[in-house]
C-alpha positions as CSV (number, residue, x, y, z in Angstrom):
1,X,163.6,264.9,130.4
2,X,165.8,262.5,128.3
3,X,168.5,262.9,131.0
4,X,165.9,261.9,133.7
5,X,164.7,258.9,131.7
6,X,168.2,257.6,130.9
7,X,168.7,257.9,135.2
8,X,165.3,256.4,135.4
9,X,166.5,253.6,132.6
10,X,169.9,253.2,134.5
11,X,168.9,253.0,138.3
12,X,165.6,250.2,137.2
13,X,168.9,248.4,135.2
14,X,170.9,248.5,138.5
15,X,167.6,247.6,140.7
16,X,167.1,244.9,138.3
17,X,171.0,243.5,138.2
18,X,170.8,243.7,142.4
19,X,168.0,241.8,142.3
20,X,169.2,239.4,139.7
21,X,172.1,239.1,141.9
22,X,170.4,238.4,145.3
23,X,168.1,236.0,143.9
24,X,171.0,234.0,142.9
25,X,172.4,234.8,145.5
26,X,169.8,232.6,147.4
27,X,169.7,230.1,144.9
28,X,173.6,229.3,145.9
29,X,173.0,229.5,149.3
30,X,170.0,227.2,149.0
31,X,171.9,224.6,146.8
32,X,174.8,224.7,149.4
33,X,172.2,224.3,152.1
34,X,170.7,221.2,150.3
35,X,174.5,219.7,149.8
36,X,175.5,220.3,153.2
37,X,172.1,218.4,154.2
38,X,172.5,215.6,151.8
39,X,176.0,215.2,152.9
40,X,174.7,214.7,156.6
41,X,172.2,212.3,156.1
42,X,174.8,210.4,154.4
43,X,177.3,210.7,156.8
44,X,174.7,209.4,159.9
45,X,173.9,206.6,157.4
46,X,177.5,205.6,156.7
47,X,177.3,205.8,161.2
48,X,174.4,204.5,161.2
49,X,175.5,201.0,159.0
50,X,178.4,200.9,160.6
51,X,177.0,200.6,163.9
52,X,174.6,198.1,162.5
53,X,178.0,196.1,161.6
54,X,179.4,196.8,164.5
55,X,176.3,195.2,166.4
56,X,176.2,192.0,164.1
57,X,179.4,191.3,164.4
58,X,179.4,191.4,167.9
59,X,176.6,189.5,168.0
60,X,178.2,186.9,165.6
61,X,181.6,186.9,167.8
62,X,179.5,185.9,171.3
63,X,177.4,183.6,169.4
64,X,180.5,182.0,168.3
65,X,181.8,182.5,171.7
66,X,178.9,180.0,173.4
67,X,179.3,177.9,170.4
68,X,182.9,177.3,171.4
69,X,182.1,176.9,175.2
70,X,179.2,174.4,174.1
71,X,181.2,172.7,171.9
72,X,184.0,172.5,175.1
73,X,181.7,171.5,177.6
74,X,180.9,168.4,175.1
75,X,184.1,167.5,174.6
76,X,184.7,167.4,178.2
77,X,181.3,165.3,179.2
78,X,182.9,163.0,176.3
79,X,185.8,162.6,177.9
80,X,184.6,162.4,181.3
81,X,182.3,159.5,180.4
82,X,184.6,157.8,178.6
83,X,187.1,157.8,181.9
84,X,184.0,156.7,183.4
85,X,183.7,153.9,181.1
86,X,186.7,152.9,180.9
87,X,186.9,152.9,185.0
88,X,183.7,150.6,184.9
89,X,185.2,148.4,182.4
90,X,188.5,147.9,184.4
91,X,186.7,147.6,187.6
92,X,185.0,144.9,186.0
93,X,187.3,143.0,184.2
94,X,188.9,142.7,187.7
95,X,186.0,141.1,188.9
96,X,185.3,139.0,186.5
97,X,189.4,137.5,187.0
98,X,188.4,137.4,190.5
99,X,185.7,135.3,189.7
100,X,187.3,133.0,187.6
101,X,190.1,132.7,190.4
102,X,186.8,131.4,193.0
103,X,185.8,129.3,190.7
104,X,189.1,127.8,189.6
105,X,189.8,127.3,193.2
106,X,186.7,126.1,193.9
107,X,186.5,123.3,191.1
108,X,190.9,122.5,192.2
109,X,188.8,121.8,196.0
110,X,186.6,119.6,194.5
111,X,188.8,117.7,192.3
112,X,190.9,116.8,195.9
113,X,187.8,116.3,197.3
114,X,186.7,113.7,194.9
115,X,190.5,112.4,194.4
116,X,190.2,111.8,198.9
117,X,187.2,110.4,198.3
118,X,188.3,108.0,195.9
119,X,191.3,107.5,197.6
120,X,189.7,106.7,201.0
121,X,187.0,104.7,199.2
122,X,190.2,102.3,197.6
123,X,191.8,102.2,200.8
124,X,188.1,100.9,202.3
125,X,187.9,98.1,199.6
């Protein structure tokens, strides 16, 4: 009977230790299971920001981009009016010394004009 008791004793001891041991068992697997799932949404968050940088500074580089063509195309209307201006302004300083030429020759006509005039007048008295 004691014999039978001690087996009984022995084989709920070994029951209990198997059952100890599976139970942790699944506790290990389960904490490795979190870990492993932690680690992955960490992972596709590090992707995940990276991507996001990736995106902005792409973003930033074309804005930049058409800043710098902007600020080109500015440069070049600036330029291009100013040969404009410049043009005009030679164009018309040209005309206004052609002017002054008509002018000059116009008042050196008159003065002969006068001076025969004058002369004729004299040569009437």
């Amino acid at each position: 009977e004691r014999q039978r008791i001690e087996r009984e004793q022995t084989a709920a001891a070994q029951l209990q230790r198997e059952e100890k041991a599976r139970l942790q068992k699944e506790a290990e697997a389960k904490r490795a299971e979190k870990e492993r799932l932690a680690s992955e949404v960490a992972r596709r968050e590090r992707a995940s920001a990276a991507r996001s940088k990736q995106t902005k500074e792409k973003a930033d580089a074309e804005q930049a981009e058409r800043e710098s063509r902007a600020s080109k195309q500015a440069r070049l209307e600036c330029r291009r009016i100013a040969r404009e201006r410049a043009a005009a302004a030679r164009r018309q300083k040209k005309e206004d010394a052609r002017l002054l030429e008509q002018k000059r020759a116009e008042e050196e006509r008159l003065a002969k004009e006068a001076a025969e005039l004058e002369r004729v007048e004299r040569q009437r008295i």
